[in-house]
Kinemage of the C-alpha trace (Angstrom):
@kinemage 1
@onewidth
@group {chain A} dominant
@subgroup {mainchain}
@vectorlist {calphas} color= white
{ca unk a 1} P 0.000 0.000 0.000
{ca unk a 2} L 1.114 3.299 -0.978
{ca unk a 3} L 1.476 5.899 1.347
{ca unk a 4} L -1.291 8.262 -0.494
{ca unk a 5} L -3.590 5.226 -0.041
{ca unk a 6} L -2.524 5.048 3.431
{ca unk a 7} L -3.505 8.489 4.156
{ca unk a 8} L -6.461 7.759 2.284
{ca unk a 9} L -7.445 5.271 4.661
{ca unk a 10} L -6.317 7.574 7.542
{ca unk a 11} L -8.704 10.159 6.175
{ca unk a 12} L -11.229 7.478 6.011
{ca unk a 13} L -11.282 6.635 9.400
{ca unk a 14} L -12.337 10.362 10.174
{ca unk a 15} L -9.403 10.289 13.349
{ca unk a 16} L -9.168 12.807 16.164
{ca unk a 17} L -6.103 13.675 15.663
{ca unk a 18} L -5.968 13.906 11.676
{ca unk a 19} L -3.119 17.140 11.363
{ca unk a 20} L -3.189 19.822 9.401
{ca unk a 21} L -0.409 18.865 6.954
{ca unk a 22} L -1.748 15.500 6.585
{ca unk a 23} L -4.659 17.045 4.866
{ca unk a 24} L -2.627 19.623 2.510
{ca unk a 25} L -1.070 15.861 1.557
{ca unk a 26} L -4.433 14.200 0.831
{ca unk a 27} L -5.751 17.498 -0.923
{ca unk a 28} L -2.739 17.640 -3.288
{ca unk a 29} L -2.468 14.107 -3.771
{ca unk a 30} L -6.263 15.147 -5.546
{ca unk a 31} L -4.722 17.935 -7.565
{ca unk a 32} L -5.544 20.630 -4.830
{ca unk a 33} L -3.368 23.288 -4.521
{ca unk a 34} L -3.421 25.190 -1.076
{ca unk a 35} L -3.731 29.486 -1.700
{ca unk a 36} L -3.452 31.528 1.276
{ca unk a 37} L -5.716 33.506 2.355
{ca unk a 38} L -6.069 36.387 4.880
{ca unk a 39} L -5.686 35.375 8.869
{ca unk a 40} L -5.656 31.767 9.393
{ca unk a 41} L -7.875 31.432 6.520
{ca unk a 42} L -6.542 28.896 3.414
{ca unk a 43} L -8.567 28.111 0.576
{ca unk a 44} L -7.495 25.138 -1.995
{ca unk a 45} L -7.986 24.979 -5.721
{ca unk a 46} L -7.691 21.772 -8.198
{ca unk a 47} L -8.225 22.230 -12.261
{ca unk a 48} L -11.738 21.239 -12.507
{ca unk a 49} L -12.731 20.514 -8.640
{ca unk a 50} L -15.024 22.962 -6.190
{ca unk a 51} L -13.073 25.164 -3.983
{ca unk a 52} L -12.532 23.873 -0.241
{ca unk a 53} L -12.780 27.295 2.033
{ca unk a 54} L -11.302 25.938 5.435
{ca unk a 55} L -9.526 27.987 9.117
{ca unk a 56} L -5.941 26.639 9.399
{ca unk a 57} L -5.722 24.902 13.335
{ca unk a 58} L -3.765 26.900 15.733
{ca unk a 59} L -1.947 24.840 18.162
{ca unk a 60} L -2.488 22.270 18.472
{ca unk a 61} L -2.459 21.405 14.177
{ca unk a 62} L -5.325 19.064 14.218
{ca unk a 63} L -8.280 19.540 12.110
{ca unk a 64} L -11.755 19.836 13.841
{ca unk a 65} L -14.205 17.115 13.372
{ca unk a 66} L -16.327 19.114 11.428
{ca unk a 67} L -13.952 20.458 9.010
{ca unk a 68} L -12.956 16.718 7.912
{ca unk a 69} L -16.528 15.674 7.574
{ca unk a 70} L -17.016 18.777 5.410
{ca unk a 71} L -14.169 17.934 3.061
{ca unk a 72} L -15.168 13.956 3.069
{ca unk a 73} L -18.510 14.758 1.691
{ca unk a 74} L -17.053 17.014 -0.659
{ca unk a 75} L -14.162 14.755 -1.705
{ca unk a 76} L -16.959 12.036 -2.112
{ca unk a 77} L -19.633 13.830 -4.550
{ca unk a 78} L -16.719 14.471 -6.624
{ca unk a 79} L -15.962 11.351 -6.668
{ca unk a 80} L -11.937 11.418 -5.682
{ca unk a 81} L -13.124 8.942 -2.624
């Protein structure tokens, strides 16, 4: 297993402690690319795929629960999932 598909499954899982650059990973291993936005705002982009509007974690770098539901759903009516 790869380790994009291992992330992949990571992702899957929906963990608690899923970090902030494990999900630029996931989202570039899509063809996301991450823009920056003002604050602790990011936004990320991919040819072809809806944007994904998200707050960067402070400390500690985990994403929130809801934040990785929001981008599962996402990722899966796009079909990337």
């Amino acid at each position: 297993m790869s380790r994009s598909e291992k992330l992949k499954k990571r992702f899957l899982d929906q963990p608690n402690d899923f970090t902030w650059e494990e999900l630029t990973r996931l989202l570039s291993h899509f063809g996301y690319r991450q823009l920056e936005g003002s604050g602790s705002r990011a936004c990320f982009q991919g040819e072809n795929l809806p944007q994904i509007r998200l707050h960067k974690p402070h400390s500690p770098k985990v994403v929130r629960g809801y934040a990785m539901k929001d981008v599962k759903e996402l990722l899966e009516a796009e079909g990337l999932l």
